[in-house]
SESEGU-669343 format. One record per residue: residue in one letter; x, y, z of N, C-alpha, C in turn; residue number from 1. Coordinates in steps of 0.1 Angstrom, whole numbers, always signed. Example, Ala and Ser with C-alpha at 12.3 -4.5 7.8 and 13.67 -1.06 7.14 Angstrom:
<nodes>
r = A; n.x = +132; n.y = -57; n.z = +78; ca.x = +123; ca.y = -45; ca.z = +78; c.x = +132; c.y = -33; c.z = +78; k = 1
r = S; n.x = +128; n.y = -22; n.z = +71; ca.x = +137; ca.y = -11; ca.z = +71; c.x = +129; c.y = +0; c.z = +79; k = 2
</nodes>
This chain:
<nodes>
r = X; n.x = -368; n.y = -495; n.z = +198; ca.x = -357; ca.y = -500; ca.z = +206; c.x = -346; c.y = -505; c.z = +197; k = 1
r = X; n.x = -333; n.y = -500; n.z = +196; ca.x = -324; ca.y = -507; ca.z = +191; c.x = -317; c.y = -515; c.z = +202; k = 2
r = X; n.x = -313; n.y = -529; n.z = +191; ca.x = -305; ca.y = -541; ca.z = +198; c.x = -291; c.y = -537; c.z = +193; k = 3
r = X; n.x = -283; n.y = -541; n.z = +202; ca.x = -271; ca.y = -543; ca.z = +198; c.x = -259; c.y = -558; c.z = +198; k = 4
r = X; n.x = -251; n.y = -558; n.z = +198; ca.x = -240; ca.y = -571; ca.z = +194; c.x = -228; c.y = -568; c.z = +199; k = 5
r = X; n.x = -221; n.y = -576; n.z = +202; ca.x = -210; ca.y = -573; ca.z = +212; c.x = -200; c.y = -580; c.z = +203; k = 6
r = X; n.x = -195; n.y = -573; n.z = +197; ca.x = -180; ca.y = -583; ca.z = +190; c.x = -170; c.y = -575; c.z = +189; k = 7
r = X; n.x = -158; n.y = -582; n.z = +195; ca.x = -146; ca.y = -580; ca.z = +196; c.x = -145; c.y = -569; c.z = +200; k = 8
r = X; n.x = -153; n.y = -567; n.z = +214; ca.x = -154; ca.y = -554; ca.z = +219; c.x = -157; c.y = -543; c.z = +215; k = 9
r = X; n.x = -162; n.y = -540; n.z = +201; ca.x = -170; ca.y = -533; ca.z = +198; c.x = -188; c.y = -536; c.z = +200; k = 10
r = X; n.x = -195; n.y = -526; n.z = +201; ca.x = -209; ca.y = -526; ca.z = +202; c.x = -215; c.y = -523; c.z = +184; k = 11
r = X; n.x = -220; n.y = -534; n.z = +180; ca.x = -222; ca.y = -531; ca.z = +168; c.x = -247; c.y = -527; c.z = +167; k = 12
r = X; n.x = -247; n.y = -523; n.z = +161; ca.x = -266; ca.y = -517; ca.z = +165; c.x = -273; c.y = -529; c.z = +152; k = 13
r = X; n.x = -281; n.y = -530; n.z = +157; ca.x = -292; ca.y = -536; ca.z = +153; c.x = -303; c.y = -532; c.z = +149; k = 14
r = X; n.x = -307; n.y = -530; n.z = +136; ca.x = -322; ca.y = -521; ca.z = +134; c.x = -327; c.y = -530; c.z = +132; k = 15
r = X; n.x = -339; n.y = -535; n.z = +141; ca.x = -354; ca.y = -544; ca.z = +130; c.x = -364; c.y = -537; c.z = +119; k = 16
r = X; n.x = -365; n.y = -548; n.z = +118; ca.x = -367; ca.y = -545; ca.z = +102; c.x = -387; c.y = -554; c.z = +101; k = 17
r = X; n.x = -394; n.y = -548; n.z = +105; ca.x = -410; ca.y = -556; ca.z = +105; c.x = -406; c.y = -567; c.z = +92; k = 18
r = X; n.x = -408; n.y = -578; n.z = +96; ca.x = -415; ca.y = -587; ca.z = +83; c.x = -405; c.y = -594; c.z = +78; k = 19
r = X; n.x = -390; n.y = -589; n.z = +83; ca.x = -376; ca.y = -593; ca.z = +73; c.x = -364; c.y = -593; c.z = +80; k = 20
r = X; n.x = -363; n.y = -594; n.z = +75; ca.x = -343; ca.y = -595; ca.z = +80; c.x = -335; c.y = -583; c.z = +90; k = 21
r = X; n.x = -329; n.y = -585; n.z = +99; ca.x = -329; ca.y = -571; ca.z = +105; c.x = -312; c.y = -566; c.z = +99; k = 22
r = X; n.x = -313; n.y = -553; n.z = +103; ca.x = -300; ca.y = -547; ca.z = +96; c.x = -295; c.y = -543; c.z = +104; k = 23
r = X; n.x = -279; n.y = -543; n.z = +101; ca.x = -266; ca.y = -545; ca.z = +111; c.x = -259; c.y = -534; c.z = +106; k = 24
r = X; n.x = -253; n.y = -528; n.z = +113; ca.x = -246; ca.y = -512; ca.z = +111; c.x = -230; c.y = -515; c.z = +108; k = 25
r = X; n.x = -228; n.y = -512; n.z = +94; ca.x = -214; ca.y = -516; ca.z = +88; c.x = -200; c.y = -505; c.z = +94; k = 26
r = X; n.x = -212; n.y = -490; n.z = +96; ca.x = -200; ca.y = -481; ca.z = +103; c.x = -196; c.y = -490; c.z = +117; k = 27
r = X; n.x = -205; n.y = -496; n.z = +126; ca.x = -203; ca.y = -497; ca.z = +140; c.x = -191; c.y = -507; c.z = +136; k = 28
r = X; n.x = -194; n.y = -521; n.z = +129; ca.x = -184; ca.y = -532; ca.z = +125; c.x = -172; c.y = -522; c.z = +123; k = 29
r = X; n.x = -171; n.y = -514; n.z = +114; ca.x = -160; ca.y = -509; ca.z = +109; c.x = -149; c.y = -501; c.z = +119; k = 30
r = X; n.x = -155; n.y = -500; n.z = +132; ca.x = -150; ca.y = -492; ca.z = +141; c.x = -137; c.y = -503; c.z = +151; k = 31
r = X; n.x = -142; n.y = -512; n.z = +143; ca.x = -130; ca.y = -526; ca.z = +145; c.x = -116; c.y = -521; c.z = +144; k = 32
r = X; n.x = -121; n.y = -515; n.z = +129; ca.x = -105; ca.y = -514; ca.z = +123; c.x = -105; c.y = -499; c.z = +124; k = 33
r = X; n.x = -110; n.y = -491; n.z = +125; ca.x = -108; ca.y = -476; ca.z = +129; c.x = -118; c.y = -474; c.z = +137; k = 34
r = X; n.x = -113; n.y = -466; n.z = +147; ca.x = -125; ca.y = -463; ca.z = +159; c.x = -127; c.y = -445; c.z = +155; k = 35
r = X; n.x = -117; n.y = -439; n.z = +143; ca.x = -113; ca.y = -425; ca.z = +147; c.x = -125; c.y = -425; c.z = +132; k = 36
r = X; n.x = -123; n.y = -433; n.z = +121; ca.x = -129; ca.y = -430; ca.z = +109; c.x = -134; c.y = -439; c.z = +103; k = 37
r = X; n.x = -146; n.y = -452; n.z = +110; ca.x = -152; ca.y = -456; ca.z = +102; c.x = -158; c.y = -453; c.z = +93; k = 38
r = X; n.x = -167; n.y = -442; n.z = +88; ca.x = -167; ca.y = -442; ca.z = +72; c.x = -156; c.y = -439; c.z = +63; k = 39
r = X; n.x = -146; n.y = -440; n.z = +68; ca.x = -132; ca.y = -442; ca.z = +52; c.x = -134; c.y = -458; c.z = +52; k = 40
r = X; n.x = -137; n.y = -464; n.z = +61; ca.x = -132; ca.y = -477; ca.z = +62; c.x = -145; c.y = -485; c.z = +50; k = 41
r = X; n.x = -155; n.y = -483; n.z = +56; ca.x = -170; ca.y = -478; ca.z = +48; c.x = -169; c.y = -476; c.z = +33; k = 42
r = X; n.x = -163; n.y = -467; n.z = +30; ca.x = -163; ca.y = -457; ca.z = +17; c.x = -150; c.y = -469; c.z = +12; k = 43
r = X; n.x = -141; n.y = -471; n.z = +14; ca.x = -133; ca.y = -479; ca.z = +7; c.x = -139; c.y = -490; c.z = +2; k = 44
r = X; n.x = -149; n.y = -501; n.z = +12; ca.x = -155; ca.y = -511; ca.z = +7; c.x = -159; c.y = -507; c.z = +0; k = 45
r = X; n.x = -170; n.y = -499; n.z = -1; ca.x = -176; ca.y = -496; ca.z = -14; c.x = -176; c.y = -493; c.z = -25; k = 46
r = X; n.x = -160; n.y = -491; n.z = -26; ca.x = -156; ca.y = -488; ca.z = -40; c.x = -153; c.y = -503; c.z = -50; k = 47
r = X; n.x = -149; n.y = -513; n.z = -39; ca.x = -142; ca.y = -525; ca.z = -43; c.x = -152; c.y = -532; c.z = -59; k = 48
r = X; n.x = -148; n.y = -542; n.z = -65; ca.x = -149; ca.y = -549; ca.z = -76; c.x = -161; c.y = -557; c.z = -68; k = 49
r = X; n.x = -156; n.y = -564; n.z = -56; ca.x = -165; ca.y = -572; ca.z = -50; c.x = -175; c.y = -569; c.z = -45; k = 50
r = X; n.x = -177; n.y = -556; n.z = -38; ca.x = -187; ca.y = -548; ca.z = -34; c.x = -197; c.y = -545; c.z = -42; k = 51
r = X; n.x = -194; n.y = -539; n.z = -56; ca.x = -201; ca.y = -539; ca.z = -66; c.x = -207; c.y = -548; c.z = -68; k = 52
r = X; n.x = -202; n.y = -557; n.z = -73; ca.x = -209; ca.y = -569; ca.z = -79; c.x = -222; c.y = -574; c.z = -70; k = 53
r = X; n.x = -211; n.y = -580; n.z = -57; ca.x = -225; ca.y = -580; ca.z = -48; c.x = -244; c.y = -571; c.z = -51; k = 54
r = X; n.x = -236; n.y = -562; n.z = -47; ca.x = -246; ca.y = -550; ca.z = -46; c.x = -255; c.y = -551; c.z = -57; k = 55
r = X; n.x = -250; n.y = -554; n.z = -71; ca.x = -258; ca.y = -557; ca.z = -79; c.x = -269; c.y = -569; c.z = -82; k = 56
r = X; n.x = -259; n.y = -582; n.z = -76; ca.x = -266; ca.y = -594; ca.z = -76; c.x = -277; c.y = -588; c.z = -63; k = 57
r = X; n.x = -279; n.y = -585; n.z = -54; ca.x = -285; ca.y = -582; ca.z = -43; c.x = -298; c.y = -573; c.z = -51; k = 58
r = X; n.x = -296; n.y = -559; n.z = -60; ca.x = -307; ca.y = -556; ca.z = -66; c.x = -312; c.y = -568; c.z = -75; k = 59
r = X; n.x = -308; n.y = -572; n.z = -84; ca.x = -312; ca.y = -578; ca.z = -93; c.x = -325; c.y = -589; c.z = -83; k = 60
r = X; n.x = -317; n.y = -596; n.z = -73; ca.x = -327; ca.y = -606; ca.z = -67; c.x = -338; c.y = -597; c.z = -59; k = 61
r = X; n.x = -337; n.y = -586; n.z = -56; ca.x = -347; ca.y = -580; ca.z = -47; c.x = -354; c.y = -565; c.z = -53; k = 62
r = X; n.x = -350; n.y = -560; n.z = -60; ca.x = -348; ca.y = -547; ca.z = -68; c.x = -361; c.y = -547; c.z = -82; k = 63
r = X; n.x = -376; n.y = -548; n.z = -78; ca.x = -378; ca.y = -546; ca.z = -94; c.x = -380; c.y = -536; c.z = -106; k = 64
r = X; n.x = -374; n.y = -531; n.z = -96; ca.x = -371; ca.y = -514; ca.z = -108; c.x = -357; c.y = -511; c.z = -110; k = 65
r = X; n.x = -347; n.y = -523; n.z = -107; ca.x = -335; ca.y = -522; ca.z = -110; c.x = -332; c.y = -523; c.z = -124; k = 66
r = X; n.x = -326; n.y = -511; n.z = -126; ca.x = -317; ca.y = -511; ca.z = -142; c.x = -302; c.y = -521; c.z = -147; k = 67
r = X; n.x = -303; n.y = -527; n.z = -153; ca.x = -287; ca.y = -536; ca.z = -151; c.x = -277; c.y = -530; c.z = -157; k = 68
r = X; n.x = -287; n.y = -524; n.z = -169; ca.x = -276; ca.y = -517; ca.z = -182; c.x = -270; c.y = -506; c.z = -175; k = 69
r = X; n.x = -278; n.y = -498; n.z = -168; ca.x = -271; ca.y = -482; ca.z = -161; c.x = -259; c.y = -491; c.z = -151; k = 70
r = X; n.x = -265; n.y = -498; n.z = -141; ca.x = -257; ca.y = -508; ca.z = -134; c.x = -244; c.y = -508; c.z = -141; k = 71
r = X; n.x = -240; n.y = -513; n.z = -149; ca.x = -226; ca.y = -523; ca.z = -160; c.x = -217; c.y = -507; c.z = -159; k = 72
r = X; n.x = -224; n.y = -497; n.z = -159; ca.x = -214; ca.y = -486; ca.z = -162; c.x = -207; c.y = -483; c.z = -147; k = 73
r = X; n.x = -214; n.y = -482; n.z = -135; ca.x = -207; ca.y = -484; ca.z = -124; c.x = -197; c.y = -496; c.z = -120; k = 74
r = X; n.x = -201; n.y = -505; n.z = -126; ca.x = -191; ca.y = -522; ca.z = -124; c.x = -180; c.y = -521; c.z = -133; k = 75
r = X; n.x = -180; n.y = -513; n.z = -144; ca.x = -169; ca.y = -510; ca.z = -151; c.x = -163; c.y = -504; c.z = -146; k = 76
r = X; n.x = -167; n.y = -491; n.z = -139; ca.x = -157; ca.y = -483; ca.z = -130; c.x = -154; c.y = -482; c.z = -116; k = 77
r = X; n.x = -161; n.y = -497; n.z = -113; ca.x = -156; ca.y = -502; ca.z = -96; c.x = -141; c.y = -503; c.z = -96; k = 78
r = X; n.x = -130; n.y = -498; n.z = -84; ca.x = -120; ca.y = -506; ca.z = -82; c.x = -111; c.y = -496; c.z = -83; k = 79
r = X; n.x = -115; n.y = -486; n.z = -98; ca.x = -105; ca.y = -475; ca.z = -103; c.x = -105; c.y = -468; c.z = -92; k = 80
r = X; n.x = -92; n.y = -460; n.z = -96; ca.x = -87; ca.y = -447; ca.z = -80; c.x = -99; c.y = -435; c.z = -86; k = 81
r = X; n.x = -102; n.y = -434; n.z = -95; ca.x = -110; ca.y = -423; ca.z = -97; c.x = -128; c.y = -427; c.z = -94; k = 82
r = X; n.x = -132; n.y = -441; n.z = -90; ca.x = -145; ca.y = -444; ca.z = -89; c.x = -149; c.y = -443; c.z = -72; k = 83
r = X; n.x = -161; n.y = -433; n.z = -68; ca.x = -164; ca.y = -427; ca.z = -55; c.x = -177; c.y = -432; c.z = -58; k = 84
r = X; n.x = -183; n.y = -441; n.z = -46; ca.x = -197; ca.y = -444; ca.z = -44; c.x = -198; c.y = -437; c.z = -34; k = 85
r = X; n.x = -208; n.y = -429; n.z = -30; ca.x = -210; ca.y = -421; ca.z = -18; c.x = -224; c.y = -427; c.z = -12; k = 86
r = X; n.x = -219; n.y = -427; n.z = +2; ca.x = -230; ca.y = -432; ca.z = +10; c.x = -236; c.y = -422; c.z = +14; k = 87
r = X; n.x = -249; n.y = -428; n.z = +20; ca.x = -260; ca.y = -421; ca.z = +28; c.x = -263; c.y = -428; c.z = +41; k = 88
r = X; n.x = -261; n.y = -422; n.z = +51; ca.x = -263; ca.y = -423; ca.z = +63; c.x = -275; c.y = -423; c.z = +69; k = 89
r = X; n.x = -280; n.y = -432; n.z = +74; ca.x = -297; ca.y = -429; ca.z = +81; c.x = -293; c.y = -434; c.z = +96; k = 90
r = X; n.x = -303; n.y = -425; n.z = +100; ca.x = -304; ca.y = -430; ca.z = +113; c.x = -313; c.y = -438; c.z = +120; k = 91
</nodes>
C-alpha cells in the first residue's frame, strides 16, 4: 500500500520502509517546481556541493562498505558544469 502527502497541492508517495524510516519521493516533491520535468529538477540537486556532501556524511553514518577516498573524487567534482550524478529510479 502506498501512503501519500498532500503539500502544496501536490500528492507527494510514501514508501514504508519495515523496521525504519519511511521514504518520501523527491521526484513527486519536485513536481512543485516543475510538473512537466521533475527529474531535471532532481538531477540538478544532485549535482550541487551541498548534495554531495550530504550524501556522503549520510554513507559514512550508515554505509559500512563505504569508500571515503573514491568518495573525495566525486566532492571535488560536485558543482562543476561538467559533473553528472545520474539517478536510478525504482519503483
Amino acid at each position: 500500500m502506498k501512503n501519500k502527502l498532500q503539500i502544496n497541492n501536490i500528492e507527494v508517495g510514501i514508501k514504508p520502509k519495515k523496521n525504519s524510516d519511511d521514504f518520501i519521493s523527491l521526484t513527486d516533491m519536485a513536481k512543485w517546481k516543475s510538473k512537466n520535468s521533475p527529474d531535471q529538477i532532481v538531477a540538478n540537486w544532485m549535482r550541487t556541493n551541498f548534495t554531495i556532501s550530504f550524501l556522503g556524511l549520510w554513507e559514512i553514518q550508515n554505509n559500512p562498505n563505504f569508500n571515503p577516498l573514491e568518495f573525495e573524487g566525486f566532492k571535488n567534482q560536485a558543482g562543476e558544469n561538467s559533473f553528472l550524478m545520474s539517478l536510478r529510479f525504482t519503483s
